[in-house]
C-alpha positions in Angstrom: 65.8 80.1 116.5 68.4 79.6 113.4 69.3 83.1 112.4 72.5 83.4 110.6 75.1 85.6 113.2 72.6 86.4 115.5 72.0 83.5 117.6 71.4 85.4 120.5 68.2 86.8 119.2 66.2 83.3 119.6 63.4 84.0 121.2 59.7 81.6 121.6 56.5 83.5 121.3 53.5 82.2 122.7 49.5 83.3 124.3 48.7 81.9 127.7 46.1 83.6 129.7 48.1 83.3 133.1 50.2 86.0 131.9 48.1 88.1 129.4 44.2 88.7 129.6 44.5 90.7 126.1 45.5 89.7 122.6 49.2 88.9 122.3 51.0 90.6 119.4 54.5 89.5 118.2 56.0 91.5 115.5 59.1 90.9 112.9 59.5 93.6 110.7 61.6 92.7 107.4 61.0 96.0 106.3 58.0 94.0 107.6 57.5 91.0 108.6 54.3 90.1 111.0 52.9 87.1 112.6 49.5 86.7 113.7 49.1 84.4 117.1 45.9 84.0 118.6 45.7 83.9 122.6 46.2 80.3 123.8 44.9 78.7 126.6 48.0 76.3 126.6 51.2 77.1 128.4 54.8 77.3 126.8 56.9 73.8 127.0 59.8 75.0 128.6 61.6 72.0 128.2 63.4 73.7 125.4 65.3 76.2 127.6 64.2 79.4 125.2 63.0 82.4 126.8 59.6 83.5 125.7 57.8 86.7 125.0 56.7 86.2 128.8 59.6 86.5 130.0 60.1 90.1 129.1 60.4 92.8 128.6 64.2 92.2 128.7 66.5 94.6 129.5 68.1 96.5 126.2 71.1 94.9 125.1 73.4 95.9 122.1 76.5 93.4 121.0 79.5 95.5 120.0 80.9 95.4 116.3 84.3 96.1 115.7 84.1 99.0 113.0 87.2 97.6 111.2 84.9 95.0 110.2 82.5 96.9 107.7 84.5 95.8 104.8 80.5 94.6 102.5 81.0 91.9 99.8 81.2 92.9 95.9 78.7 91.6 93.7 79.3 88.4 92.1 79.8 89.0 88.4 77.7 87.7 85.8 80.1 85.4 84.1 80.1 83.4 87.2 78.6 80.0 86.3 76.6 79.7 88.8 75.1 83.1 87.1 75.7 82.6 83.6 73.2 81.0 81.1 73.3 77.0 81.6 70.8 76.2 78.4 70.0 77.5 75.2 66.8 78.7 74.2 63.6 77.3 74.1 65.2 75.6 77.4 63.5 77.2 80.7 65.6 78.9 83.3 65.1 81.0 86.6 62.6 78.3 87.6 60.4 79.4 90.2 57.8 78.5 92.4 55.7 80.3 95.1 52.6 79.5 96.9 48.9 80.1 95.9 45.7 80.9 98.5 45.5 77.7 99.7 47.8 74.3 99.4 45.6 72.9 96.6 47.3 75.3 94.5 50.7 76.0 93.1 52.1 78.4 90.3 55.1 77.6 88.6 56.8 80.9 86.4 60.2 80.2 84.5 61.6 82.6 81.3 62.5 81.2 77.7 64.7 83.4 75.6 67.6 85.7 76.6 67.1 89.5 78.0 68.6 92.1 75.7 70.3 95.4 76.5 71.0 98.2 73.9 69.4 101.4 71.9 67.1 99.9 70.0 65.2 96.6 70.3 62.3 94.8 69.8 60.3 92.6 72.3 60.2 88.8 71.9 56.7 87.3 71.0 55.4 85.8 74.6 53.3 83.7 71.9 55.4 82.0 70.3 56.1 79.7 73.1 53.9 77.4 74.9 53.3 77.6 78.7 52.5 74.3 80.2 53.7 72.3 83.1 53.4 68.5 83.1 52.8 66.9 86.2 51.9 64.0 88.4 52.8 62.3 91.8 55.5 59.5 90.4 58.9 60.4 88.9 59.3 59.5 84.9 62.0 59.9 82.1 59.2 60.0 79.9 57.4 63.7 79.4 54.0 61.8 78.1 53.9 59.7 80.9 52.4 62.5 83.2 49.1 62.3 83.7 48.3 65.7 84.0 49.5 69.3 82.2 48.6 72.7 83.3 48.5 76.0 81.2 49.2 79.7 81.6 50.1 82.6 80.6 53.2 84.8 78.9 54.4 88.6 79.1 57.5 90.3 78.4 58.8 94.1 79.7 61.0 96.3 79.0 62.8 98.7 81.1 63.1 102.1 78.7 65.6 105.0 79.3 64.9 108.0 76.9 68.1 109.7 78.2 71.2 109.9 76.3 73.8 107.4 77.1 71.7 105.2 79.0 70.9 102.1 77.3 67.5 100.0 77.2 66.4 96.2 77.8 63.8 93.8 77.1 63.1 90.8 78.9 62.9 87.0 77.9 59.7 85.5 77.9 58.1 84.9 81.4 55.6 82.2 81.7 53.1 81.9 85.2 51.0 79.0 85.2 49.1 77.8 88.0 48.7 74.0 89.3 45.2 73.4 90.8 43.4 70.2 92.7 46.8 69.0 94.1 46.8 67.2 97.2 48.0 69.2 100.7 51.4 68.0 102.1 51.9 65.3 99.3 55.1 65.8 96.4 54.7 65.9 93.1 57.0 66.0 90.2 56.9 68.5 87.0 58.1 69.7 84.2 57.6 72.9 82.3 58.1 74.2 79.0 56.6 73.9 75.8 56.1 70.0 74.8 55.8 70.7 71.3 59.5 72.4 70.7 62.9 70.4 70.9 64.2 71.0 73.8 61.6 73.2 75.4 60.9 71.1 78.3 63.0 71.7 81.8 64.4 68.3 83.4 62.3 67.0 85.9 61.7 68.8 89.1 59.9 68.2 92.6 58.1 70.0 95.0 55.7 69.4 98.1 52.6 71.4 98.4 52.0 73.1 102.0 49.9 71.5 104.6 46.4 71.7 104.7 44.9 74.5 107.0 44.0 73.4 110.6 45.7 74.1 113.9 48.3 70.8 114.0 49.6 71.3 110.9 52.5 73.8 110.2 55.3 74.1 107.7 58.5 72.3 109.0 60.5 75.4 108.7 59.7 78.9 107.0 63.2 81.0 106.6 62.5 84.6 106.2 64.8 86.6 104.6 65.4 90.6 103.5 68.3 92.5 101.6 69.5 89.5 99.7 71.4 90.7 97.0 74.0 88.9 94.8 77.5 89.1 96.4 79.7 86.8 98.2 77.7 87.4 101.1 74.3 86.8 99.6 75.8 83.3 98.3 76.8 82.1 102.0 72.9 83.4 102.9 71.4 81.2 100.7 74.1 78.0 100.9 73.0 78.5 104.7 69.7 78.7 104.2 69.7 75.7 101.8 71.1 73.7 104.6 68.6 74.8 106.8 66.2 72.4 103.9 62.9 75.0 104.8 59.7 74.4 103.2 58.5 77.6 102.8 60.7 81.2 101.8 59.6 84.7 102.6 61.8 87.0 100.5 60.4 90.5 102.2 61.8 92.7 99.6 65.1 94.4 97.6 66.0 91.3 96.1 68.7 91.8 93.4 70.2 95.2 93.9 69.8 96.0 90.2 69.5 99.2 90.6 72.9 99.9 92.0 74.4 99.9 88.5 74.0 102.0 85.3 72.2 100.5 82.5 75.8 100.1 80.9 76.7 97.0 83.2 80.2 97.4 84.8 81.0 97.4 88.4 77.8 97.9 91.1 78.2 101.0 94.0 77.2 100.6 97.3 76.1 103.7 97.2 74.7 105.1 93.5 73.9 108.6 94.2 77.6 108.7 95.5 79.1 106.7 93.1 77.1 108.2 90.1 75.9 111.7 91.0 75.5 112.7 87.3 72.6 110.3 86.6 69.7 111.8 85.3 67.9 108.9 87.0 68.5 105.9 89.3 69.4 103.4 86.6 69.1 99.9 86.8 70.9 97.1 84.9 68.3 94.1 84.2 70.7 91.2 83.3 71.2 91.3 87.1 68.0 90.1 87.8 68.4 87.4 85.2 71.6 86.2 86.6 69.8 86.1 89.8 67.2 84.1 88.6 69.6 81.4 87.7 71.3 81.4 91.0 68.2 80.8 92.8 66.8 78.4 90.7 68.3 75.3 92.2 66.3 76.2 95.5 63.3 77.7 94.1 62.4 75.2 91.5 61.7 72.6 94.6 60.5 74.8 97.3 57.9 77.5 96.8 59.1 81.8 97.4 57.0 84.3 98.2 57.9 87.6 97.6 57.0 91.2 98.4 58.6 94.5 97.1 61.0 97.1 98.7 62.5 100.1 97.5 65.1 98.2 95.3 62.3 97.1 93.4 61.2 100.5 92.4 63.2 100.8 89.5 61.8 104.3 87.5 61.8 104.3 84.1 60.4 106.8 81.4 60.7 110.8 81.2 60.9 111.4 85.3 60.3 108.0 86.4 56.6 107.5 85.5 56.8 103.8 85.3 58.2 101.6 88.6 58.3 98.1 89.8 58.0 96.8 85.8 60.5 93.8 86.4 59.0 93.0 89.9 55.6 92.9 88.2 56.4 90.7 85.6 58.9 88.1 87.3 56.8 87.0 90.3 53.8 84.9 90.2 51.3 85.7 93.8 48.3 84.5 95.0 47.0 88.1 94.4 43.8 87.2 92.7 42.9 84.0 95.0 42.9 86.3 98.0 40.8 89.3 96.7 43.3 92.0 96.1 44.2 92.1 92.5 47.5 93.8 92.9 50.6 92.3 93.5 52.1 95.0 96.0 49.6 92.7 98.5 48.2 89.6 99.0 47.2 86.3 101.5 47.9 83.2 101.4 47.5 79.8 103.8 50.3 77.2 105.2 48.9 74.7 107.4 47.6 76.7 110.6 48.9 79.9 109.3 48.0 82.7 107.6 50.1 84.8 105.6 49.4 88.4 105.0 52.1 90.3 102.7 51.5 94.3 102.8 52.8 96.7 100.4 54.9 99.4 101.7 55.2 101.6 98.6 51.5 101.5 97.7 48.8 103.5 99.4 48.3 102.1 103.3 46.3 104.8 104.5 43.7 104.1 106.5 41.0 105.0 103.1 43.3 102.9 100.4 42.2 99.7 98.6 45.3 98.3 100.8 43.9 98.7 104.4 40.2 98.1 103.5 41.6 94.7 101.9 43.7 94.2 104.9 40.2 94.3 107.0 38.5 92.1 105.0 41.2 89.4 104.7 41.3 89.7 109.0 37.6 89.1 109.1 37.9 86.3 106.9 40.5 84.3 109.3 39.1 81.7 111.2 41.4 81.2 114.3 40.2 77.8 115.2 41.7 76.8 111.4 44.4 79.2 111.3 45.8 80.0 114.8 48.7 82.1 113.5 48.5 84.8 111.5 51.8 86.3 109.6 52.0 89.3 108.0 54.9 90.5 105.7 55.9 93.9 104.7 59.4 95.4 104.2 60.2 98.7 106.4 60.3 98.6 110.0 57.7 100.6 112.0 60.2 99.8 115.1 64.1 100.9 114.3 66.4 102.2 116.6 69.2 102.4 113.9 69.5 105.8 112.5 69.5 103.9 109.1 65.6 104.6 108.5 64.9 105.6 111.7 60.9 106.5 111.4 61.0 107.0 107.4 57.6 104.8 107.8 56.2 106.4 110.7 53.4 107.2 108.4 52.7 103.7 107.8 52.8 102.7 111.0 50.1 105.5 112.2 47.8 104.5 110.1 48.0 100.2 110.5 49.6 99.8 114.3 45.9 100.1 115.8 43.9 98.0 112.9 46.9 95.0 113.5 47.1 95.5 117.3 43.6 95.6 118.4 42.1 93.3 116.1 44.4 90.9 115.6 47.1 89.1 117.5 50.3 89.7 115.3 53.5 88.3 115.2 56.0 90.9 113.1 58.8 90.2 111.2 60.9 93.5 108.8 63.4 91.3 107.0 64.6 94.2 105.4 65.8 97.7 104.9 67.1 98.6 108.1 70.5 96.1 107.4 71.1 94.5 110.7 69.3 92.8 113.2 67.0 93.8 116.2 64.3 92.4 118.2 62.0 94.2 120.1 60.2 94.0 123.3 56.4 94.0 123.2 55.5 97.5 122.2 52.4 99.5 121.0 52.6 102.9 120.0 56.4 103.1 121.7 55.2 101.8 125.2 56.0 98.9 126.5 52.8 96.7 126.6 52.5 93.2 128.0 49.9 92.6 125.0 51.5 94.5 122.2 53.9 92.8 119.7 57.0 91.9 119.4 58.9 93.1 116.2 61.8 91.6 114.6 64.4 93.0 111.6 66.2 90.6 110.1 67.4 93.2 107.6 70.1 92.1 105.5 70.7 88.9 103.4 74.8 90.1 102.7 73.3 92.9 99.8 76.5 95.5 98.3 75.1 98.1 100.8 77.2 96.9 103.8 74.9 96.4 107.0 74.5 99.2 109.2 76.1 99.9 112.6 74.6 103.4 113.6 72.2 103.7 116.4 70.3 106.5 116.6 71.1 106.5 120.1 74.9 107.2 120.0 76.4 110.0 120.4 75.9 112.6 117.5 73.9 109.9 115.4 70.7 110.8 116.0 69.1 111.3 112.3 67.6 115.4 112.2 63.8 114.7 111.6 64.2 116.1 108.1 66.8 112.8 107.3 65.2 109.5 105.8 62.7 111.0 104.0 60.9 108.1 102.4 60.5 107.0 98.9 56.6 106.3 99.3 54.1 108.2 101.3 54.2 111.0 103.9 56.8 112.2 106.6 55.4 112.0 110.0 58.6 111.8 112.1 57.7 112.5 115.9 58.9 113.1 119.7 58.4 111.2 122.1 55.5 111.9 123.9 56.5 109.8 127.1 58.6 107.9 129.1 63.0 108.4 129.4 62.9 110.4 126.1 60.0 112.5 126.4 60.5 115.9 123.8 63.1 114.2 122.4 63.8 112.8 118.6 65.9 109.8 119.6 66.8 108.0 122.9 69.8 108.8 124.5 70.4 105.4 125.1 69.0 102.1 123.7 65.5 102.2 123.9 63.7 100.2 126.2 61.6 98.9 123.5 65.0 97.3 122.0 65.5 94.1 123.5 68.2 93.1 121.8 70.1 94.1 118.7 73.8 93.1 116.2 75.0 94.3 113.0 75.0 90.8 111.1 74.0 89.5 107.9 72.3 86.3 106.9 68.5 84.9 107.8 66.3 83.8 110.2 64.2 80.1 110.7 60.7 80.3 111.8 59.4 77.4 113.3 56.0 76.9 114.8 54.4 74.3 117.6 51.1 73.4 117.3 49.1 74.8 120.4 51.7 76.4 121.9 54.9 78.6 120.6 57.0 79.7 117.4 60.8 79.4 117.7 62.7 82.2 115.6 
């Protein structure tokens, strides 16, 4: 396992019937990340010294953080260079790629034109500039010497405060255009622009499409990450990560932090409502998603994202909030249509002998929404003996025993545990929301189950919030069951209906579903083995 700070919490997961005659589940919640293994008849190498999953359960450990510590990181200001526009317009910026359904298939988004903030203004034209990428599988200096060009499509959005004082913006253009018939695990080179404008092409960049489905071929290394944010201690995240050279990124939510400002600009809170209790709504300043863009670019231009939203993305906007998630919508290019649900809040998507599911927490997950009848449909459609391990992705933890969040999506979790756990063998990862980081014991339904899952947070990238050091478990930190009320869906906060706390709220020490958990920030490396384990 590489996860940044918490080196402790390496763990292998892998199937074997000597040990478990029932589906194995292992579960990392980002706010949620999930991985899918299928029971294996092959037994762990334990040349690598790891412990596995069948080892446990292990006994609850907690390391200790010295208080003094909780200092957070500020925000890294956009006149930063690293932030700050590098080209003029038509040049692209905030180059992006991410994964479609399958590894014959790329898209490829980047914005033209500069974002605008003020009272009144008018939307650039998202036809006035071409959206192509030209491509091929040898390097040139010459744009007309690739021997193939792909073309898409072009939006813009604005983010609308009718409140006085509060201030409006409008995006650049953002362009989405998808590569198809490329060859699995081979690199290609592009560029992407508009041909037909001085200088609106991007300099050359490279990428290597995923592996072609089957059960020996894997991504190198996927790093999974939650909470990023853009201060100090988001920029050692991603120069770590970097390092770390993974093929694949799973950004499981609250991204930017935007909305920790007022649509003025100035300095970003930690805490808005705090910080600015007079807002008539939770504001958010756009240019900090731009600036994040162009941070980013120089690892996401080369190796493919894929995102899904968290609360950070929410972002209301209109009399009382009526419109949400409009920059998140626009930004991000998904494989939403290739796998059957037409909505970015959730989608699917192949690597090599894994499948990728990325659920939507703040979208309807009951057990009659378009979300869980997709989710059964996309299960049925897995075929194990091509895709061994499933991983699914969403961003608040079913499995917390911080008080930060502590079951705010019990809801969710009621209504999905049984359909992921009896089905399907799952391995979860929540990269975000809760900000710290805790693995879990094998666990259904809060018992400890040899076949269950195992869940992982990996909740917090170095975000303004500060990470969180509360355990619902300590003494007078046990959340009332009227705290964490969350910002999607239902409240069904519960007792404990067995074991050491039976009738109570929280524990009264760690639970014995915790197997281990450290307040830390930074990100996690998920490796898999054909036949026979992942390393995280």
């Amino acid at each position: 396992m590489a996860l940044a700070l918490a080196t402790t919490g390496t763990i292998a997961a892998a199937g074997s019937h000597r040990h478990c005659h029932c589906p194995l589940l292992v579960l990392l919640p980002l706010l949620l990340l999930l991985l899918v293994l299928q029971q294996l008849a092959l037994p762990v190498d334990g040349s690598s010294g790891i412990p596995t999953t069948l080892d446990g359960p292990f006994p609850p450990t907690t390391r200790a953080f010295d208080r003094s510590l909780r200092q957070g990181s500020a925000d890294v200001p956009l006149t930063d260079p690293r932030l700050a526009p590098r080209l003029d317009p038509p040049a692209p910026e905030q180059i992006a790629l991410a994964a479609s359904s399958d590894p014959t298939s790329v898209w490829v988004s980047w914005v033209t034109g500069r974002g605008r903030v003020g009272s009144h203004l008018t939307p650039l034209d998202p036809a006035a500039v071409r959206s192509e990428v030209l491509y091929g599988y040898r390097s040139t200096t010459i744009a007309t010497a690739y021997p193939h060009v792909a073309r898409g499509g072009a939006e813009v959005y604005s983010q609308l405060y009718p409140y006085p004082g509060l201030l409006n913006y409008t995006s650049g253009v953002l362009h989405h255009v998808r590569l198809r018939g490329l060859r699995p695990g081979a690199r290609y080179y592009y560029r992407c622009g508009d041909a037909s404008l001085s200088g609106g092409l991007s300099e050359e960049r490279s990428f290597v499409t995923m592996p072609a489905p089957g059960p020996s071929s894997y991504p190198r290394r996927v790093a999974v990450v939650g909470d990023l944010g853009l201060t100090g201690n988001s920029t050692a995240t991603v120069d770590h990560l970097a390092r770390n050279d993974p093929s694949l990124i799973l950004l499981v939510g609250d991204m930017v932090y935007a909305n920790q400002y007022r649509t003025t600009g100035g300095k970003g809170a930690s805490c808005f409502s705090c910080s600015f209790p007079d807002a008539p709504i939770r504001e958010s300043y756009q240019p900090r998603w731009d600036g994040w863009g162009r941070f980013m670019e120089p690892i996401t231009s080369k190796i493919p994202m894929m995102v899904i939203e968290g609360n950070h993305e929410i972002e209301p906007q209109g009399h009382g909030g009526a419109v949400t998630f409009a920059s998140y919508l626009a930004r991000f290019a998904v494989p939403s249509e290739e796998s059957g649900s037409n909505t970015k809040f959730y989608y699917s998507f192949n690597a090599g002998g894994i499948h990728f599911i990325m659920l939507g927490a703040y979208v309807d997950y009951n057990r009659t929404s378009a979300q869980y009848s997709w989710l059964e449909k996309d299960l049925q459609r897995v075929d194990r003996r091509v895709t061994p391990w499933v991983v699914a992705a969403w961003h608040s933890p079913w499995y917390n025993s911080y008080s930060s969040h502590y079951q705010e999506f019990e809801c969710m979790r009621q209504e999905m545990e049984q359909l992921l756990k009896l089905r399907y063998l799952l391995f979860h990862l929540d990269a975000t929301q809760v900000h710290a980081y805790e693995r879990m014991n094998r666990v259904f339904n809060y018992t400890l189950d040899p076949c269950g899952p195992v869940y992982i947070t990996v909740g917090d990238g170095g975000n303004i919030e500060k990470i969180d050091i509360d355990h619902a478990d300590d003494p007078g930190k046990c959340p009332s069951p009227g705290d964490n009320l969350p910002e999607f869906g239902g409240l069904c906060h519960l007792n404990f209906t067995s074991g050491p706390a039976k009738g109570k709220f929280c524990w009264d020490r760690q639970p014995e579903w915790s197997a281990f958990r450290e307040s830390s920030f930074g990100h996690g490396i998920l490796e898999v083995a054909p036949f026979t384990s992942n390393v995280f």
